[in-house]
C-alpha positions in Angstrom: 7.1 4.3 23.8 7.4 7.7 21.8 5.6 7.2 18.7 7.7 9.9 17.0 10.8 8.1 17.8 8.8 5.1 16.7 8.0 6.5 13.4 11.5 7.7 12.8 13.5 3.9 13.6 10.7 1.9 11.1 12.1 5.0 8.7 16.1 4.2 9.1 15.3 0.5 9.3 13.3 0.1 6.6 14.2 2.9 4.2 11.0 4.1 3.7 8.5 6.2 4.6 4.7 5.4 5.3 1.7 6.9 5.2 -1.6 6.9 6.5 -5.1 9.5 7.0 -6.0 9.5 10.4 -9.4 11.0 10.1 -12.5 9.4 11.5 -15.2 8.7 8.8 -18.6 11.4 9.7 -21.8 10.7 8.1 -24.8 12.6 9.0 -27.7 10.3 11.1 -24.8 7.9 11.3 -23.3 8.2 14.4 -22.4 4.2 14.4 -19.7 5.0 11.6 -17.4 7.2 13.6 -15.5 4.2 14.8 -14.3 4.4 11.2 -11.6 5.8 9.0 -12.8 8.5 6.2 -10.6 6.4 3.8 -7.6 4.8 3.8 -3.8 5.8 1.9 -1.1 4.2 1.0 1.9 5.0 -0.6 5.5 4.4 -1.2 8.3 5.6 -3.1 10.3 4.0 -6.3 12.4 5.1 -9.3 11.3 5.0 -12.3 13.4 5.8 -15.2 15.8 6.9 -12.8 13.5 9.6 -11.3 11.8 9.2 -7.7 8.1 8.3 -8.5 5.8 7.7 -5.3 2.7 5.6 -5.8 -0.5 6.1 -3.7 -3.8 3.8 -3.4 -6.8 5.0 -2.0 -9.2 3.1 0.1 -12.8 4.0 0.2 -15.8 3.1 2.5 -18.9 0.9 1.1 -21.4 2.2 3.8 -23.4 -0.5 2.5 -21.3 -3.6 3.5 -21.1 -1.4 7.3 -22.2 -5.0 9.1 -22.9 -5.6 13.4 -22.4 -9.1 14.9 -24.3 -8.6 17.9 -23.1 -11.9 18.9 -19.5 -10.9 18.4 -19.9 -7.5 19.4 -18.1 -6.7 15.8 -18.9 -4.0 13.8 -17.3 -4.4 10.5 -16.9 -2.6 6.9 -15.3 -2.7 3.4 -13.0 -0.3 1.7 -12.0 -0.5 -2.2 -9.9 0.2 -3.9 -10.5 3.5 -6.0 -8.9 2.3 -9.2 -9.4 -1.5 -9.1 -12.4 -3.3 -6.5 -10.8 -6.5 -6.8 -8.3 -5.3 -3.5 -10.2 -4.2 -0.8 -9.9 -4.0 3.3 -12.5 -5.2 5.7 -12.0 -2.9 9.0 -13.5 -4.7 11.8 -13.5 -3.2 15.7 -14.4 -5.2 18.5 -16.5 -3.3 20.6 -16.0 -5.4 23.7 -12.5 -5.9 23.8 -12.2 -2.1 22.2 -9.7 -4.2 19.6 -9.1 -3.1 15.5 -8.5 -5.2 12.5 -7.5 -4.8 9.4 -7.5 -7.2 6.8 -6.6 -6.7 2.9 -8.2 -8.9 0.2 -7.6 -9.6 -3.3 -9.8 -11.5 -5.9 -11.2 -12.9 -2.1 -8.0 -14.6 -0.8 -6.7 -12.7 2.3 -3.2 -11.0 1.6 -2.0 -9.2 4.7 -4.1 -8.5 8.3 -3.0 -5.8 10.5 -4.0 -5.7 14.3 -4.6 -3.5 17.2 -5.8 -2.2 20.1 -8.0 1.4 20.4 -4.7 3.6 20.0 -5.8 4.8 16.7 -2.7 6.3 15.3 -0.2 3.1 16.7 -3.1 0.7 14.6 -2.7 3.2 10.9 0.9 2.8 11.0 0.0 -0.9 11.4 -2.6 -1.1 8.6 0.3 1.3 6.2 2.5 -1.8 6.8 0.2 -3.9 4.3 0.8 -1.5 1.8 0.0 -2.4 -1.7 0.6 -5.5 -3.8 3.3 -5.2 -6.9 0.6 -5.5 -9.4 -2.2 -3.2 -7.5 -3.8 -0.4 -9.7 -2.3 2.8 -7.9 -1.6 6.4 -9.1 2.0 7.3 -9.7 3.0 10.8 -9.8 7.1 11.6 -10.1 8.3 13.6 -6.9 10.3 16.8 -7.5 13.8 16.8 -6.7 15.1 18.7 -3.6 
């Protein structure tokens, strides 16, 4: 399937747009943490006040909670929320079945899970889909008309 075509149906069906940073995560003497994202986004539009507003969280890595089940063949790690650590995302890969998965946390209850295989950019749009959660601390920032 054409993942521009793809991108452009969830758009009309849905009625709005996603967003996600497809950019591997590089950390010098850490080769092990290329599997990774640099971070995660996620936004989406609203009005506010009558004016279009779009909200945006950003995910960051804990390179400490970077885990390997050898038994599992899982490599695993946590991202946080920027403005508020109680929502975070574990991103897990299965290095034998060369899965991803996603899953989205708050307060430690699971909220949303978003799954894959190794096609990184069909798995983002995936992980977009969990966006954020009514009351999640995000930025806002009004969007300029035109």
């Amino acid at each position: 399937m054409d993942i521009n075509l793809e991108k452009e149906n969830i758009k009309q069906r849905y009625g709005y747009r996603y967003g996600y940073i497809p950019k591997t995560l590089e950390v010098k003497d850490r080769p092990e943490l290329s599997i990774f994202p640099l971070n995660v986004l996620m936004a989406r539009y609203t009005i506010r006040d009558g004016k279009t507003v779009l909200g945006n969280v950003l995910y960051e890595p804990d390179l400490s909670s970077f885990d390997y089940d050898s038994k599992l063949k899982v490599v695993k790690m946590d991202y946080y929320n920027k403005y508020n650590h109680d929502y975070w995302l574990t991103m897990a890969f299965d290095l034998e079945r060369k899965t991803r998965q996603c899953t989205k946390y708050f307060s430690g209850k699971e909220v949303g899970v978003a799954e894959g295989g190794e096609d990184w950019e069909r798995f983002f749009i995936q992980v977009s889909f969990l966006g954020f959660e009514q009351n999640e601390t995000c930025v806002f920032e009004e969007v300029p008309e035109g």
